[in-house]
C-alpha positions in Angstrom: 190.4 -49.4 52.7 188.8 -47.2 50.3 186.8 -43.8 51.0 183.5 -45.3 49.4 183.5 -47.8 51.9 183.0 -45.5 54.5 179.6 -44.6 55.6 178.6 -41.2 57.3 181.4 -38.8 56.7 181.0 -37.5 53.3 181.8 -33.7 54.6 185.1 -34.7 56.0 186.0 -37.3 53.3 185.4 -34.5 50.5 187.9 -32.1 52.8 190.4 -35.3 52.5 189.7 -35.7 48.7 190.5 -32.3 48.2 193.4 -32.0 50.0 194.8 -35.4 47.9 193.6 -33.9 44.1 195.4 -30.6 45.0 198.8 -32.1 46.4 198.1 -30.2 49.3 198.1 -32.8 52.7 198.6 -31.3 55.5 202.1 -32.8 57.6 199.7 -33.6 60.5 196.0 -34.0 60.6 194.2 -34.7 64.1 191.0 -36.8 63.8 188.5 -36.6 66.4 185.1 -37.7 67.1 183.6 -41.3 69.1 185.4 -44.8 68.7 184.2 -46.5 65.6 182.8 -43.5 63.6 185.3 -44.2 60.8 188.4 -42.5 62.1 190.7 -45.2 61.6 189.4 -46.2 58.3 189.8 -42.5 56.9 193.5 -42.6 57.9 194.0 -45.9 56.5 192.1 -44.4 53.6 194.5 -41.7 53.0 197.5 -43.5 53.5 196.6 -45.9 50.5 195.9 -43.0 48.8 199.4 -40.7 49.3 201.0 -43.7 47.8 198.7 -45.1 45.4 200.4 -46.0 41.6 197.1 -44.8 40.0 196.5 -41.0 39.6 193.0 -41.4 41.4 194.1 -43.2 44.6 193.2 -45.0 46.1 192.6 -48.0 43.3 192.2 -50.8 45.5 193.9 -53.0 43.4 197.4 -52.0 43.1 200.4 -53.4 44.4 201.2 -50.8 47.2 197.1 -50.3 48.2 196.9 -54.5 48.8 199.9 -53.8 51.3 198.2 -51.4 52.6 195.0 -53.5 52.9 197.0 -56.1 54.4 199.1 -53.3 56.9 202.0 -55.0 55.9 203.3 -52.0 53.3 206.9 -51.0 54.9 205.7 -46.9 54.9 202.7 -47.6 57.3 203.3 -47.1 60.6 200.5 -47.9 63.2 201.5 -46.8 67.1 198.4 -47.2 69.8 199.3 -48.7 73.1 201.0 -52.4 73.2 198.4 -54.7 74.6 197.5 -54.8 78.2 198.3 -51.4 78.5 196.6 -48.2 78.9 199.5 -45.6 77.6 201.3 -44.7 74.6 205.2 -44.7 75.8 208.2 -42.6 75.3 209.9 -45.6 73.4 207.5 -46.5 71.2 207.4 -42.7 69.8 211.3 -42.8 69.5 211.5 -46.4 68.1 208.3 -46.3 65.8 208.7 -42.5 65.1 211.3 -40.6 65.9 213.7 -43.2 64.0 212.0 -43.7 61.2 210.2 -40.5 60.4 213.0 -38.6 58.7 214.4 -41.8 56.8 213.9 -41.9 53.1 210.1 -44.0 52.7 211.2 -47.3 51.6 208.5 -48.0 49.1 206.3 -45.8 48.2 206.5 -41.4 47.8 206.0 -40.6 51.6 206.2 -42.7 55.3 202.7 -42.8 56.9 202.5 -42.3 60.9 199.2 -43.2 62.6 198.5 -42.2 66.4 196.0 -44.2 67.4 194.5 -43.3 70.5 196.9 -40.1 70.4 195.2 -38.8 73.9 197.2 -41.6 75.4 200.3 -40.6 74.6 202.4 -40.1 78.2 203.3 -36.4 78.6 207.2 -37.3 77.9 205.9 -39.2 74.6 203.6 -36.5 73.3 206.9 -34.1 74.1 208.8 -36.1 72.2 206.4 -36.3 69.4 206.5 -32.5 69.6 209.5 -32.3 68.6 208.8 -33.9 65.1 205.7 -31.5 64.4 207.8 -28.4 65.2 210.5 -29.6 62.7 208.2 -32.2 60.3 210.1 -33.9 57.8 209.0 -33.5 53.9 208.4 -37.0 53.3 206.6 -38.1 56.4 202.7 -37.6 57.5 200.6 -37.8 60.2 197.6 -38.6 61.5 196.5 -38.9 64.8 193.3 -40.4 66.3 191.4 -38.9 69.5 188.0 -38.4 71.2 188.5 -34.1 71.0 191.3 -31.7 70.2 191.2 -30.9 73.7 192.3 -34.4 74.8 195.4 -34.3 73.4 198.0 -31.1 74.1 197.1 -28.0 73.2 201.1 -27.5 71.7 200.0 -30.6 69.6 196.6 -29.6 68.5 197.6 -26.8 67.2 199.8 -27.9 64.7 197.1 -30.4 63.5 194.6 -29.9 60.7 191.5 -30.9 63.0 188.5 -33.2 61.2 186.0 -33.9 63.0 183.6 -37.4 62.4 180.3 -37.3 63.6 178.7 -40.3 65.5 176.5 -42.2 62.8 173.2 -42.5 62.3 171.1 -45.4 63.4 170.4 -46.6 59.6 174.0 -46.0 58.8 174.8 -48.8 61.6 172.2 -50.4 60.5 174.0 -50.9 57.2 177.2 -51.1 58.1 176.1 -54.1 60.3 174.5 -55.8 57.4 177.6 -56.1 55.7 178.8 -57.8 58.7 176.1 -60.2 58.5 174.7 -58.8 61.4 170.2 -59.7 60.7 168.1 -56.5 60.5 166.7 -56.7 63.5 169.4 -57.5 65.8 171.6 -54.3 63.8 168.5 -52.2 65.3 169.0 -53.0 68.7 172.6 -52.6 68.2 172.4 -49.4 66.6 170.0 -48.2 69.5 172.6 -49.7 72.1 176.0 -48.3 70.7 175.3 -44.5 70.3 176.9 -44.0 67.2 179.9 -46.6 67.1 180.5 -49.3 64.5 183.5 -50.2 67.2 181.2 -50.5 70.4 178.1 -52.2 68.1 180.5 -54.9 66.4 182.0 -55.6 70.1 178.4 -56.0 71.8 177.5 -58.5 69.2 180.4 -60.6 69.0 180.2 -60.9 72.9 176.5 -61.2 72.7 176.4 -58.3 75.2 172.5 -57.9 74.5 171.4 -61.2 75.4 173.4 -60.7 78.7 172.1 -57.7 79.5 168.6 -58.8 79.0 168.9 -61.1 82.2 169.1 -57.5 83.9 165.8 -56.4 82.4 164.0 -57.7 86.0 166.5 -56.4 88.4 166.4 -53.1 86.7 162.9 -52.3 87.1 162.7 -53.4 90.8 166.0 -51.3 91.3 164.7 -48.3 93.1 162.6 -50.2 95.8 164.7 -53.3 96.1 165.7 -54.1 99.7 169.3 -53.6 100.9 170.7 -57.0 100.5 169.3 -57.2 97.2 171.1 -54.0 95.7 174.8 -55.6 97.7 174.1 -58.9 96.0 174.1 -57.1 92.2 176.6 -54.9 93.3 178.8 -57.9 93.7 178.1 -59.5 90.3 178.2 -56.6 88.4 181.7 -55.6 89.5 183.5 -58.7 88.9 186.0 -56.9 86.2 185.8 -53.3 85.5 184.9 -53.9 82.0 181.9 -55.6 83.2 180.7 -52.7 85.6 181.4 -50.5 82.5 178.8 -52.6 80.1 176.4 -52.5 82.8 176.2 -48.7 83.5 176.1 -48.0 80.3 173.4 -50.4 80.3 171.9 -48.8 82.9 172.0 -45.4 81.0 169.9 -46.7 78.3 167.7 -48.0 80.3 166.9 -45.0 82.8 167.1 -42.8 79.6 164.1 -45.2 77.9 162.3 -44.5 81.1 162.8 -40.5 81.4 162.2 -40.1 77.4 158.8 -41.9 78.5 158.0 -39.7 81.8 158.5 -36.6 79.7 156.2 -37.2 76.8 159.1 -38.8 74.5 157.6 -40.5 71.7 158.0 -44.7 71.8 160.3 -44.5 68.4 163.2 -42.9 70.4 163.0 -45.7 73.1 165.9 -48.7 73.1 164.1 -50.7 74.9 161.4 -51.3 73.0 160.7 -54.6 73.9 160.4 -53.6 77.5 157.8 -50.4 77.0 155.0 -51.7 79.5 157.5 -52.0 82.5 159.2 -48.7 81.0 155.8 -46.5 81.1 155.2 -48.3 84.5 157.9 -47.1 85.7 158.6 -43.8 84.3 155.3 -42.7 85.4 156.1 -44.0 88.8 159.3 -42.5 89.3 158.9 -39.0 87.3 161.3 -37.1 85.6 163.0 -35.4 88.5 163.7 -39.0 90.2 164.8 -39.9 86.7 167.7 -37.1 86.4 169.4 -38.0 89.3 169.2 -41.4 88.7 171.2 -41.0 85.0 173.5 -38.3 86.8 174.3 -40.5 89.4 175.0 -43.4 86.9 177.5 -40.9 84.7 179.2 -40.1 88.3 180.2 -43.6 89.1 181.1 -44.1 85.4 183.8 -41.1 85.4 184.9 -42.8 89.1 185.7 -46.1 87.2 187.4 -44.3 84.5 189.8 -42.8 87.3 190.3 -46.5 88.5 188.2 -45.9 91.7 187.5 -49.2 93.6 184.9 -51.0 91.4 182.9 -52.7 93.9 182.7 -49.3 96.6 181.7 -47.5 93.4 179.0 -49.7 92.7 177.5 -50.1 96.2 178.2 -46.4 96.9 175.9 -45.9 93.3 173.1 -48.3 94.0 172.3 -46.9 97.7 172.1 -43.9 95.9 170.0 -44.4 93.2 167.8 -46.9 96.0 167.2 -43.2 97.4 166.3 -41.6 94.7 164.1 -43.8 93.8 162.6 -42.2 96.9 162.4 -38.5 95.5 158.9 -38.5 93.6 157.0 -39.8 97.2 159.1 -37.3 99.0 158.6 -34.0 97.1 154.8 -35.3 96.7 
């Protein structure tokens, strides 16, 4: 991976440059921003780099960057949680770090260490990664990956050089997704859908999460007045798997958002949806803005319940009775 290849983050990838031409990397740098922003491919970035054979790494074409490419160079070291799990464990930071960080790198100037997903580190692992921070070896760096320096702990953060990556732009996806082969007017919905993240728009399309989402479009718009049987029925296929519930709040979020972007004088450019406007103003002008709020807090409310494992289906049922009376606001208040 090469720092021209990565779209958006010119600010933070000049601080990185910098930091490279003057010899002057810090032990441990901390990442943050949203999934897919170009985190992962900065790191990988700068690890090619530290042990580039050309001056101006990294070249892309020597011997120790192709390794890299190809994560199979023996001073990369990659620890995120082991599939099928949530956590980063206590023995994978002393068997993937803590032994090998203060060894001699076996091929190139300096061993590489990136945290992926640092914030989900256990609290005995991120202790015990501690302890390698507070007494860093001299040929061993860095680098871990997280939403926000305050998701990981604070005696961590703070012996981090913090860069932050911005969510990107929708005609930086838009681009980025055209090298993927992705056709221009699929990467716009895309872009609209994923908020910022190569990671979430890549995964949508592969799963062709838009075209199943679009079978929503009707039940959506008769949400808010749909009988009581109706709302169990979606409530029980929408929470088959958590992931599921997950795509469809989020979903949900756009589409609510479309509508309250409408119902306060929003202009139609800033709309996802676009496809859907003349059910969108109908119902945005129906509902109001007020309705509208509640409606996208209540939808955020059940997503931080699935996020603490709640019960998937009662979250969903408890969400759509909610939003069923809510829907009920703009009548009542009239």
């Amino acid at each position: 991976m090469l720092f021209d290849q990565i779209i958006g983050q010119e600010k933070t990838l000049n601080i990185i440059r910098s930091a490279l031409g003057k010899g002057r990397v810090p032990t441990a740098y901390l990442f943050t921003g949203p999934a897919g922003c170009g985190r992962m491919p900065a790191a990988l970035a700068l690890a090619a780099a530290m042990n580039c054979e050309s001056e101006q790494g990294p070249c892309g074409a020597c011997q120790s960057c192709r390794l890299h490419e190809t994560f199979a160079h023996p001073d990369l070291h990659i620890i995120r949680p082991l599939p099928g799990k949530r956590w980063i464990v206590i023995e994978q930071i002393r068997e993937q770090v803590l032994e090998k960080a203060y060894l001699m790198p076996m091929r190139g100037r300096v061993s590489i260490f990136i945290l992926d997903d640092a914030h989900t580190m256990y609290p005995n692992a991120a202790n015990a990664f501690l302890k390698t921070l507070e007494e860093p070896p001299e040929t061993s760096r860095f680098v871990l990956i997280a939403p926000g320096r305050d998701s990981v702990l604070p005696t961590i953060s703070s012996r981090c050089q913090e860069l932050s990556f911005r969510p990107l732009g929708r005609k930086e996806m838009i681009t980025l997704l055209g090298r993927h082969g992705v056709g221009r007017d699929r990467a716009h919905l895309l872009a609209s859908m994923s908020r910022g993240s190569m990671e979430r728009a890549l995964e949508y399309h592969r799963g062709e999460i838009p075209e199943k989402l679009a079978e929503e479009f009707e039940p959506l718009s008769k949400l808010t007045d749909a009988d009581w049987g109706t709302l169990f029925g979606l409530s029980q296929r929408w929470g088959k798997s958590r992931q599921e519930a997950m795509q469809v709040l989020e979903f949900m979020a756009q589409w609510f958002r479309d509508m309250l972007i409408l119902a306060e004088g929003g202009g139609e450019e800033w709309v996802i949806h676009s496809s859907q406007l003349p059910v969108l103003r109908g119902e945005a002008a129906r509902l109001g803005g007020y309705s509208l709020s509640m409606v996208l807090e209540t939808i955020e409310d059940t997503r931080e319940d699935l996020e603490r494992n709640a019960n998937v289906q009662l979250s969903l049922d408890n969400m759509l009775i909610r939003i069923r009376r809510q829907g009920l606001l703009k009548e009542n208040r009239a």
